[in-house]
PyMOL commands that place a pseudoatom at each C-alpha (Angstrom):
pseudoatom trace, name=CA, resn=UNK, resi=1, chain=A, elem=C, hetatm=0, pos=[-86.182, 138.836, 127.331]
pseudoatom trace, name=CA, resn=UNK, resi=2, chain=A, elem=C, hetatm=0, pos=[-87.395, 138.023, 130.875]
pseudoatom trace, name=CA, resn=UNK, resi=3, chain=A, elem=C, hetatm=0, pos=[-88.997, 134.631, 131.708]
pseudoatom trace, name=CA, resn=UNK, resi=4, chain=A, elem=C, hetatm=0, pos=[-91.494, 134.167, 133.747]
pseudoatom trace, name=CA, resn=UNK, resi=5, chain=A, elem=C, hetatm=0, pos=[-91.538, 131.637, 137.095]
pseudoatom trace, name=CA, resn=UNK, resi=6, chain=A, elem=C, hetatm=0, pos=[-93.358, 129.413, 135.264]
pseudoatom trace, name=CA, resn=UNK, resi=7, chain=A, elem=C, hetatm=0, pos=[-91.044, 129.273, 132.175]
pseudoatom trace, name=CA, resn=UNK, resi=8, chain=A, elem=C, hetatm=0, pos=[-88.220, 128.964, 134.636]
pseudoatom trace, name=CA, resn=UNK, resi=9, chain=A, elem=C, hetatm=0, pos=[-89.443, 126.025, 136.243]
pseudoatom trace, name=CA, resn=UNK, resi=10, chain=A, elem=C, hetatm=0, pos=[-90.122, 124.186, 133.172]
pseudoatom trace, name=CA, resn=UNK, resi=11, chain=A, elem=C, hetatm=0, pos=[-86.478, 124.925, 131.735]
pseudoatom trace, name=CA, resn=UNK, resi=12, chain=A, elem=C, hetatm=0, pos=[-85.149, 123.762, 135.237]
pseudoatom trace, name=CA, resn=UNK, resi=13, chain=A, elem=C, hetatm=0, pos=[-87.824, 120.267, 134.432]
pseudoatom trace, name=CA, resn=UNK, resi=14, chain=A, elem=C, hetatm=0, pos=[-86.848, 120.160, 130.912]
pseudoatom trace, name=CA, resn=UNK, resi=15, chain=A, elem=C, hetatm=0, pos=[-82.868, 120.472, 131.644]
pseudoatom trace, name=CA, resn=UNK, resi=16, chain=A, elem=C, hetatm=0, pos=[-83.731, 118.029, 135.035]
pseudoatom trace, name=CA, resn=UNK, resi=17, chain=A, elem=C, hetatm=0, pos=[-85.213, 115.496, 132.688]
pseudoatom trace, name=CA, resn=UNK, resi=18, chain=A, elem=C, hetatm=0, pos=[-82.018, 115.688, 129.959]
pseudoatom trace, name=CA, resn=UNK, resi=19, chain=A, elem=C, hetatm=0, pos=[-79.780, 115.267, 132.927]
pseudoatom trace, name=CA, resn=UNK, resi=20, chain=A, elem=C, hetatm=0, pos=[-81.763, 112.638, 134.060]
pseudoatom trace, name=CA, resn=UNK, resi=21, chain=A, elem=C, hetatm=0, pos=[-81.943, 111.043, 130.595]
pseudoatom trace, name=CA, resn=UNK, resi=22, chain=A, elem=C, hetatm=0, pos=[-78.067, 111.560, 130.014]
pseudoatom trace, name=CA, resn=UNK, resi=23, chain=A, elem=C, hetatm=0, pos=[-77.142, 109.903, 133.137]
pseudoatom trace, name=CA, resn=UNK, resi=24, chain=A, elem=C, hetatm=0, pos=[-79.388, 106.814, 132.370]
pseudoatom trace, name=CA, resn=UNK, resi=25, chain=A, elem=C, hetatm=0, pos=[-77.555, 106.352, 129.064]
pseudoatom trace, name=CA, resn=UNK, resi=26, chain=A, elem=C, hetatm=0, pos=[-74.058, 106.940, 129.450]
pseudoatom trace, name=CA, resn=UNK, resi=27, chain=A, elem=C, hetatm=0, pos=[-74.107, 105.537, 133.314]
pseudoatom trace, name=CA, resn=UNK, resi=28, chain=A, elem=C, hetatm=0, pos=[-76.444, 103.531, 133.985]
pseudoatom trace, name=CA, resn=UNK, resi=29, chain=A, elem=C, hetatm=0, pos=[-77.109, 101.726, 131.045]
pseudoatom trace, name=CA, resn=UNK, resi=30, chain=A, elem=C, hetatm=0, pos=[-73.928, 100.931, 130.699]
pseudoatom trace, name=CA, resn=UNK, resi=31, chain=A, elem=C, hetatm=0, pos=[-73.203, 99.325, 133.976]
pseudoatom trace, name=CA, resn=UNK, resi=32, chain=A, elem=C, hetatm=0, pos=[-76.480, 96.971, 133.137]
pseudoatom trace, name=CA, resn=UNK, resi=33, chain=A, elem=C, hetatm=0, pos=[-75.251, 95.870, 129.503]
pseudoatom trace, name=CA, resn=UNK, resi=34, chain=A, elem=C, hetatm=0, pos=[-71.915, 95.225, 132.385]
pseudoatom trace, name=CA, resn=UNK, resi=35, chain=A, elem=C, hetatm=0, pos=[-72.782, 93.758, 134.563]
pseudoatom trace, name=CA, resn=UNK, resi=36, chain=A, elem=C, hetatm=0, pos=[-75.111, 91.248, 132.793]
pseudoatom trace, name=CA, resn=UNK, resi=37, chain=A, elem=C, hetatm=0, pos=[-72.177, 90.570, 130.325]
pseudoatom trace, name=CA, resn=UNK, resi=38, chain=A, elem=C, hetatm=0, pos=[-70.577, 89.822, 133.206]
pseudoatom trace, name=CA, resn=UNK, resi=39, chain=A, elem=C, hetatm=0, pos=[-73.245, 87.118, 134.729]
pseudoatom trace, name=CA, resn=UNK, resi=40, chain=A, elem=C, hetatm=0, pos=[-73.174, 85.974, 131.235]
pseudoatom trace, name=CA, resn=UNK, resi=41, chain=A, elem=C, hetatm=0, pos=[-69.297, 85.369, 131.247]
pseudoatom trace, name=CA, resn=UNK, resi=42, chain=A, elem=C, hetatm=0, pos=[-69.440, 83.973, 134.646]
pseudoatom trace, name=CA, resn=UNK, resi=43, chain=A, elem=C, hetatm=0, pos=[-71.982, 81.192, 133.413]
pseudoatom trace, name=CA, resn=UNK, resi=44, chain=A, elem=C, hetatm=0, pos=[-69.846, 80.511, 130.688]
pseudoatom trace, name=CA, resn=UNK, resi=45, chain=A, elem=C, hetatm=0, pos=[-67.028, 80.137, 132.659]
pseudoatom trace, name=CA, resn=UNK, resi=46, chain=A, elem=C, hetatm=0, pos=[-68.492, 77.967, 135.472]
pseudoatom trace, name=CA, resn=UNK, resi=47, chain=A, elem=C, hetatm=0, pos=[-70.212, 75.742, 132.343]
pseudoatom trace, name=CA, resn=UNK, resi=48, chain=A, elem=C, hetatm=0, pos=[-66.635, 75.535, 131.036]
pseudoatom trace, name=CA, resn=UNK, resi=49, chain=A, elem=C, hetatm=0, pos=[-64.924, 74.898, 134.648]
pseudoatom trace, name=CA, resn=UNK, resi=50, chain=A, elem=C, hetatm=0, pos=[-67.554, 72.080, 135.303]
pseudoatom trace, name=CA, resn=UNK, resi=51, chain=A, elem=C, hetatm=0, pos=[-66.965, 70.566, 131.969]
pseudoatom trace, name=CA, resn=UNK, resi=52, chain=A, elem=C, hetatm=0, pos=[-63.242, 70.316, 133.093]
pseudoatom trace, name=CA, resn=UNK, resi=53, chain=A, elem=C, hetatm=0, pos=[-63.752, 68.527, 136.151]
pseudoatom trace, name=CA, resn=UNK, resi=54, chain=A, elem=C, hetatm=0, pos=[-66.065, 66.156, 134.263]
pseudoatom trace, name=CA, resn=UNK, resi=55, chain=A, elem=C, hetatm=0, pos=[-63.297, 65.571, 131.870]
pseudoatom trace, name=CA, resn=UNK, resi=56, chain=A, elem=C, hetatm=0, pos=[-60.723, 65.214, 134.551]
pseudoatom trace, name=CA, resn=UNK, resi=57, chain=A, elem=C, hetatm=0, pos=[-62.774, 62.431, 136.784]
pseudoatom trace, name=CA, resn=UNK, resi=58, chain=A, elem=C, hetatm=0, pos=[-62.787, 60.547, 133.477]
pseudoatom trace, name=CA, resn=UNK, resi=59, chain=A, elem=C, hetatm=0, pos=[-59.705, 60.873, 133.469]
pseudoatom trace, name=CA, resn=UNK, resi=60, chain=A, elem=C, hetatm=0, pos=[-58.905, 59.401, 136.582]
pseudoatom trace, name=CA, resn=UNK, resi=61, chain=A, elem=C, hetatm=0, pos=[-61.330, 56.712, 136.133]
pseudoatom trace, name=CA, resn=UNK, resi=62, chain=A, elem=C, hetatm=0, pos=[-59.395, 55.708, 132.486]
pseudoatom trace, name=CA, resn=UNK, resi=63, chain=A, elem=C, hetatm=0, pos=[-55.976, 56.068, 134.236]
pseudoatom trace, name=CA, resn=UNK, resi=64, chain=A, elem=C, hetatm=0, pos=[-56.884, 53.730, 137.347]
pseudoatom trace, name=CA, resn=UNK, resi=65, chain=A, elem=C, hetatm=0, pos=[-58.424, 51.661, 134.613]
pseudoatom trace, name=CA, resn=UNK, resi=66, chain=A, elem=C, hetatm=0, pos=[-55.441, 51.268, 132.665]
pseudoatom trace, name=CA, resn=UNK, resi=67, chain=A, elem=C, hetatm=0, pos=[-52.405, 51.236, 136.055]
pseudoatom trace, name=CA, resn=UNK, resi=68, chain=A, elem=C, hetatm=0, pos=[-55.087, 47.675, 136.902]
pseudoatom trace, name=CA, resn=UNK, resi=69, chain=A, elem=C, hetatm=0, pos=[-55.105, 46.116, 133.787]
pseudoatom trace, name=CA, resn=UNK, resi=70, chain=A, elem=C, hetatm=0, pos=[-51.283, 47.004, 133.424]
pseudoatom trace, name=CA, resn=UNK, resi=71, chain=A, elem=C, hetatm=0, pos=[-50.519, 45.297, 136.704]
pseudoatom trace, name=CA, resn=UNK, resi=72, chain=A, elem=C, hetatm=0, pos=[-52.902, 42.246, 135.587]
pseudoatom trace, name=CA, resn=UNK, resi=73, chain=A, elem=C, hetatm=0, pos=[-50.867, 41.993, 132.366]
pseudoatom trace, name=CA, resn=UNK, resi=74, chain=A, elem=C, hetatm=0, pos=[-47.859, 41.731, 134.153]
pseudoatom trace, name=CA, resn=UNK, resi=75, chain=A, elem=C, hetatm=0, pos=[-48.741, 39.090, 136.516]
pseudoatom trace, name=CA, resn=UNK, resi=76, chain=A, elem=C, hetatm=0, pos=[-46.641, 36.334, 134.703]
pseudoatom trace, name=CA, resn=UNK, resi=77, chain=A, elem=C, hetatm=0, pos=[-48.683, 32.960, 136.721]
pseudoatom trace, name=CA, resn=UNK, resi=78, chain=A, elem=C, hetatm=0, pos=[-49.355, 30.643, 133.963]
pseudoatom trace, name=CA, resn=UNK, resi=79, chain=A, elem=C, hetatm=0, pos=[-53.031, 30.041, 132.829]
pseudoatom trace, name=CA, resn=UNK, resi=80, chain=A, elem=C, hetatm=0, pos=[-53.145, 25.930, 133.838]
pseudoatom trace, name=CA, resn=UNK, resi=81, chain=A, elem=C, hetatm=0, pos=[-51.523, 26.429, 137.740]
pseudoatom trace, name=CA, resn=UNK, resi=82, chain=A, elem=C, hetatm=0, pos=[-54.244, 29.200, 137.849]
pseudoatom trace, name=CA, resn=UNK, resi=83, chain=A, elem=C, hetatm=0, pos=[-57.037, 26.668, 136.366]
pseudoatom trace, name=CA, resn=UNK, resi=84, chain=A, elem=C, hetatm=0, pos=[-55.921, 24.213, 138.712]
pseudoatom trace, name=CA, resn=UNK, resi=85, chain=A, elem=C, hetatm=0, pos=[-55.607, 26.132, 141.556]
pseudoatom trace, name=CA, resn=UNK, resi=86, chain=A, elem=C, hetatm=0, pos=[-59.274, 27.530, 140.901]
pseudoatom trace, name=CA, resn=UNK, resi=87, chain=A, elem=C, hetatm=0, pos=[-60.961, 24.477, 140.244]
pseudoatom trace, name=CA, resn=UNK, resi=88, chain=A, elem=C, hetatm=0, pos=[-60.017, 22.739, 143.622]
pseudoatom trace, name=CA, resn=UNK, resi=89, chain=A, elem=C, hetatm=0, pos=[-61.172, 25.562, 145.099]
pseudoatom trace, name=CA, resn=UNK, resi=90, chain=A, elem=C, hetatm=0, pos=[-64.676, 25.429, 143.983]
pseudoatom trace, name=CA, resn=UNK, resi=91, chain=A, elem=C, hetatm=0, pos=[-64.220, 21.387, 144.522]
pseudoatom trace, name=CA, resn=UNK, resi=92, chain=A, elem=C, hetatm=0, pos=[-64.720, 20.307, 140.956]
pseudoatom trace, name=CA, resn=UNK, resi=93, chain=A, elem=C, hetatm=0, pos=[-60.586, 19.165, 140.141]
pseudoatom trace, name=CA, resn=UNK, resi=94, chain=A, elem=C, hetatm=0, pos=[-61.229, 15.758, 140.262]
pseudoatom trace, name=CA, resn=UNK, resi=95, chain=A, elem=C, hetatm=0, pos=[-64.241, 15.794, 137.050]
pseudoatom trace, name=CA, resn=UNK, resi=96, chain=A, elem=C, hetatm=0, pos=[-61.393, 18.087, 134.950]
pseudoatom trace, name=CA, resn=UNK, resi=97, chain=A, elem=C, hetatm=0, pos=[-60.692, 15.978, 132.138]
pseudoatom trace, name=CA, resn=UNK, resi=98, chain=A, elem=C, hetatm=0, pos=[-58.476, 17.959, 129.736]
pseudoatom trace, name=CA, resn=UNK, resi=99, chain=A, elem=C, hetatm=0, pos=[-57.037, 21.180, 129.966]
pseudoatom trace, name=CA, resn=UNK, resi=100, chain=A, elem=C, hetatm=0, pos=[-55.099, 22.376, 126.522]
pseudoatom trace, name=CA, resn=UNK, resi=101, chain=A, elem=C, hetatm=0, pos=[-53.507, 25.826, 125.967]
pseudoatom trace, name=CA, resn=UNK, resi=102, chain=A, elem=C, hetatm=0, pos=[-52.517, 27.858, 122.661]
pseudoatom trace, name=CA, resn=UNK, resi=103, chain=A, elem=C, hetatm=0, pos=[-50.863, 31.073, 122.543]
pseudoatom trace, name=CA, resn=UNK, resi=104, chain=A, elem=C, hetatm=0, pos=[-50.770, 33.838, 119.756]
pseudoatom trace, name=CA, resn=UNK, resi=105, chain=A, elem=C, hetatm=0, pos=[-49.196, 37.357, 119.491]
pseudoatom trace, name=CA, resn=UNK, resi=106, chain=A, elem=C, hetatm=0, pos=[-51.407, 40.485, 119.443]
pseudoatom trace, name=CA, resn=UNK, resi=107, chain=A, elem=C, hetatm=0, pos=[-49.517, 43.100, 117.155]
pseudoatom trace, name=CA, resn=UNK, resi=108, chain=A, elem=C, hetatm=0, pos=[-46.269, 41.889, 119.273]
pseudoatom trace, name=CA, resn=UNK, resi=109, chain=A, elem=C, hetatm=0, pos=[-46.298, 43.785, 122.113]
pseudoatom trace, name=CA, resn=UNK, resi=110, chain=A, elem=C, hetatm=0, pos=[-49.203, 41.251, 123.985]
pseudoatom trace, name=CA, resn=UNK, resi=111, chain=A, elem=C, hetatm=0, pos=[-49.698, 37.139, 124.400]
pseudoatom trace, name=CA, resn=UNK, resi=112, chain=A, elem=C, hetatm=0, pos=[-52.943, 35.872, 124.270]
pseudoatom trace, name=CA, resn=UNK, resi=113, chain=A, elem=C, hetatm=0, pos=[-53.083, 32.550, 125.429]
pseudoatom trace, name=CA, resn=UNK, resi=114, chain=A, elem=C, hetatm=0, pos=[-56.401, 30.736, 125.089]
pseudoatom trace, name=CA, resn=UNK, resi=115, chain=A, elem=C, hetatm=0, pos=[-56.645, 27.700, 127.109]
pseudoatom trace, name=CA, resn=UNK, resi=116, chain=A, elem=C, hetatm=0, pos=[-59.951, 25.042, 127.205]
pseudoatom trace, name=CA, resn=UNK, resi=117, chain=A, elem=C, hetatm=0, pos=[-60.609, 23.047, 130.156]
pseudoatom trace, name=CA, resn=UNK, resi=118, chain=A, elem=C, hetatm=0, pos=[-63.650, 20.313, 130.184]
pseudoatom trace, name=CA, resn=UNK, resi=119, chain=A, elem=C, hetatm=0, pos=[-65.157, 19.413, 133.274]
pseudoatom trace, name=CA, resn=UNK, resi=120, chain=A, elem=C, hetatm=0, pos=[-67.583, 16.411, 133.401]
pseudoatom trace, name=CA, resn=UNK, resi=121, chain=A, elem=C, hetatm=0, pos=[-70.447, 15.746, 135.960]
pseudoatom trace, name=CA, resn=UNK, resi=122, chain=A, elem=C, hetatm=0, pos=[-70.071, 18.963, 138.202]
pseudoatom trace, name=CA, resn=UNK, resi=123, chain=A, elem=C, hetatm=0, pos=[-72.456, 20.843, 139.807]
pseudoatom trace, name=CA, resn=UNK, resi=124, chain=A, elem=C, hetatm=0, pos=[-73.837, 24.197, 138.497]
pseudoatom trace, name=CA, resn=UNK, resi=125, chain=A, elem=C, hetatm=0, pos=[-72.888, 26.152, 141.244]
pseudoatom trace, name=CA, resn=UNK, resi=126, chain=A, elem=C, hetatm=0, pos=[-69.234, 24.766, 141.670]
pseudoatom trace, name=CA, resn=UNK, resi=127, chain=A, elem=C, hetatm=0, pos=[-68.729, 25.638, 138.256]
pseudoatom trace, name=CA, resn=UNK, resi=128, chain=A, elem=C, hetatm=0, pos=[-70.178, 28.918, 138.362]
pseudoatom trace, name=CA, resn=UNK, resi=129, chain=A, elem=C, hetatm=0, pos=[-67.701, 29.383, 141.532]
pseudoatom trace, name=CA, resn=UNK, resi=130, chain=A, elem=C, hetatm=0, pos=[-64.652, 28.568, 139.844]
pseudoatom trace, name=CA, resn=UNK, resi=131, chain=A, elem=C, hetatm=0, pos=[-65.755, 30.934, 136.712]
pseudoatom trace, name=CA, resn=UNK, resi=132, chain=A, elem=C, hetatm=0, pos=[-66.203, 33.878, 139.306]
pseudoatom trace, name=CA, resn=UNK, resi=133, chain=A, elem=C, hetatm=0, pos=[-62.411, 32.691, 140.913]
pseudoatom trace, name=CA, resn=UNK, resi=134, chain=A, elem=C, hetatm=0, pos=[-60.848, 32.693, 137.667]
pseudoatom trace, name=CA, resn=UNK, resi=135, chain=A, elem=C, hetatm=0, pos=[-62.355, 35.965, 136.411]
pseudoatom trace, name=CA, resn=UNK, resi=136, chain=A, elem=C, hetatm=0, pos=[-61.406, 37.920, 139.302]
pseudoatom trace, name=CA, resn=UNK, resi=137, chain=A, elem=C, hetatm=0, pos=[-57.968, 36.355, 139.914]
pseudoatom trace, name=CA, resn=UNK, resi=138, chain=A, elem=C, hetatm=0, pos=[-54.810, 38.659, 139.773]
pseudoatom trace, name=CA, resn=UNK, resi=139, chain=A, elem=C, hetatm=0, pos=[-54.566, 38.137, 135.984]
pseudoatom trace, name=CA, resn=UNK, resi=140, chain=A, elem=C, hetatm=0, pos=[-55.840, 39.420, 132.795]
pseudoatom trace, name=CA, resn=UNK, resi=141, chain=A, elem=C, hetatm=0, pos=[-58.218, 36.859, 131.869]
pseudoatom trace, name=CA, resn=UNK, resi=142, chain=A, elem=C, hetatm=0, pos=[-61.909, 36.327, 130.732]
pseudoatom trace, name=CA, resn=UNK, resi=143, chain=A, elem=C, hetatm=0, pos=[-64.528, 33.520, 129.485]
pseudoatom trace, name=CA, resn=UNK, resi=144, chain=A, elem=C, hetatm=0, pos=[-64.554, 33.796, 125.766]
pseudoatom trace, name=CA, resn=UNK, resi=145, chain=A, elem=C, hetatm=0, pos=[-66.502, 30.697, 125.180]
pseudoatom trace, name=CA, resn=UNK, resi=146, chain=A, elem=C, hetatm=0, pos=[-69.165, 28.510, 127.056]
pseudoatom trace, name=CA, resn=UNK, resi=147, chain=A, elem=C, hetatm=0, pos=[-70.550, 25.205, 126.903]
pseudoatom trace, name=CA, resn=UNK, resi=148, chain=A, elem=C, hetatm=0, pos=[-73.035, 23.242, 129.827]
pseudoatom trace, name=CA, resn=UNK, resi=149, chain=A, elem=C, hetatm=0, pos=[-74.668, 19.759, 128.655]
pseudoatom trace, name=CA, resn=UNK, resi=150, chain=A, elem=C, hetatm=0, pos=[-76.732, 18.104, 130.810]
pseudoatom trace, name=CA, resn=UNK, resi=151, chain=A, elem=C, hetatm=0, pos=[-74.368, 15.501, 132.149]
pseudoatom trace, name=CA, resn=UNK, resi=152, chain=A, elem=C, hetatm=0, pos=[-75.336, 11.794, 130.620]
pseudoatom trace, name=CA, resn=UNK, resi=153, chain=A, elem=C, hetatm=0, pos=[-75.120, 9.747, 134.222]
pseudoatom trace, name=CA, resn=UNK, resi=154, chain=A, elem=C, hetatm=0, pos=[-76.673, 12.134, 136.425]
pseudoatom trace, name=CA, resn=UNK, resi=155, chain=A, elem=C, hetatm=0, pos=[-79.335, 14.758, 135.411]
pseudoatom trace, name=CA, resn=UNK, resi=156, chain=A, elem=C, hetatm=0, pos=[-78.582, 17.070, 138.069]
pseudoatom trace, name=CA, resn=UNK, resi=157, chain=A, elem=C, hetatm=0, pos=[-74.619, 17.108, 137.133]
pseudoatom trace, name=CA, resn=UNK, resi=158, chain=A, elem=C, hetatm=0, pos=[-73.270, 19.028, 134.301]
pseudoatom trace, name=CA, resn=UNK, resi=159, chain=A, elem=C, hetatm=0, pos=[-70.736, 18.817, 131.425]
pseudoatom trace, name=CA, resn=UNK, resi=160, chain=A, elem=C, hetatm=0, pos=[-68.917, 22.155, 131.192]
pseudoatom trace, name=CA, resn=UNK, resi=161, chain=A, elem=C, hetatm=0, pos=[-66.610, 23.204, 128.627]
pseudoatom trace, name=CA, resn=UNK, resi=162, chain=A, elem=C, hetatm=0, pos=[-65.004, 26.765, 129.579]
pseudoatom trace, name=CA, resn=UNK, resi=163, chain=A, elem=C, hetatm=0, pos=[-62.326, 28.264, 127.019]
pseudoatom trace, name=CA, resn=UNK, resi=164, chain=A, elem=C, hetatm=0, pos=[-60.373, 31.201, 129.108]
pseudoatom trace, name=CA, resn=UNK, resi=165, chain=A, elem=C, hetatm=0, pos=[-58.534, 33.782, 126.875]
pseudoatom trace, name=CA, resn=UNK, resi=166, chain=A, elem=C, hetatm=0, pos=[-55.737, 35.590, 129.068]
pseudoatom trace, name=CA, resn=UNK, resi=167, chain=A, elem=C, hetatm=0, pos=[-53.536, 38.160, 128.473]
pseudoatom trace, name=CA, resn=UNK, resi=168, chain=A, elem=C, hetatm=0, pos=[-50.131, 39.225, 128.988]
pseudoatom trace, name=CA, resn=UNK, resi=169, chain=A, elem=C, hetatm=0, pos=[-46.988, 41.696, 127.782]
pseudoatom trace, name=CA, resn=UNK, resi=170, chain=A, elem=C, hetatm=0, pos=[-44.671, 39.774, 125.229]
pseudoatom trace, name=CA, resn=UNK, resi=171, chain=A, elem=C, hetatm=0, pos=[-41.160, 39.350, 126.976]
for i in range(1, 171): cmd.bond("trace and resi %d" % i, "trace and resi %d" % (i + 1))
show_as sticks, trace
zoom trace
């Protein structure tokens, strides 16, 4: 059987057009599904490497966290030299007129020691000082009650009753 030109050119089309078709789905095709797996992957892995970092900045933060409170609970000054040495700093020592300390174990391993100091006609601002001194002195220690009365001899004086609760490792 002879075909003609025309017949011969549409085979050579038709079998162009197969090839073509064949190469677009075993080649081509499956370098896209690839390479977009690929991108995929490499989002999930970036989402995955950022989440690390994340994690390990925490990390650090917790850990620098922990190394300062561990060197504030070791700091061994006792509570009343710190109280005094604080309040004549902010220039209110002379209108302390108790100071009294009490200490209790926390699962034995830490000392809390919870000491009350009353101070009686001292300005607002002094006594604000001496909070901010003893707060952020090299010791484990925080205001865990406050009192302020309007002082009875002179209204623009105070009565302040601070109790401090400090911490520290058990010996």
């Amino acid at each position: 059987m002879q075909l003609s030109k025309r017949e011969k050119r549409l085979i050579t089309v038709l079998v162009s057009f197969i090839g073509i078709l064949a190469v677009y789905f075993l080649i081509v095709a499956p370098l896209i599904k690839f390479k977009s797996g690929m991108d995929a992957n490499k989002q999930s892995s970036m989402y995955s490497l950022q989440k690390l970092d994340n994690i390990y900045n925490e990390y650090r933060q917790v850990k620098a966290q922990k190394d300062h409170y561990d060197r504030l609970l070791k700091n061994n000054k006792g509570v009343s030299s710190l109280i005094e040495e604080n309040a004549q700093k902010a220039g209110i020592l002379q209108n302390k007129t108790s100071n009294r300390d009490s200490q209790a174990n926390i699962q034995n391993k830490y000392k809390r020691i919870s000491s009350r100091v009353k101070f009686e006609g001292v300005n607002i601002k002094s006594a604000f000082k001496f909070i901010y001194l003893m707060e952020n002195s090299d010791k484990l220690i925080k205001v865990s009650s406050l009192r302020i009365k309007q002082a009875i001899k002179e209204k623009s004086n105070y009565d302040v009753d601070i109790k401090f609760d400090s911490y520290k490792l058990s010996e």
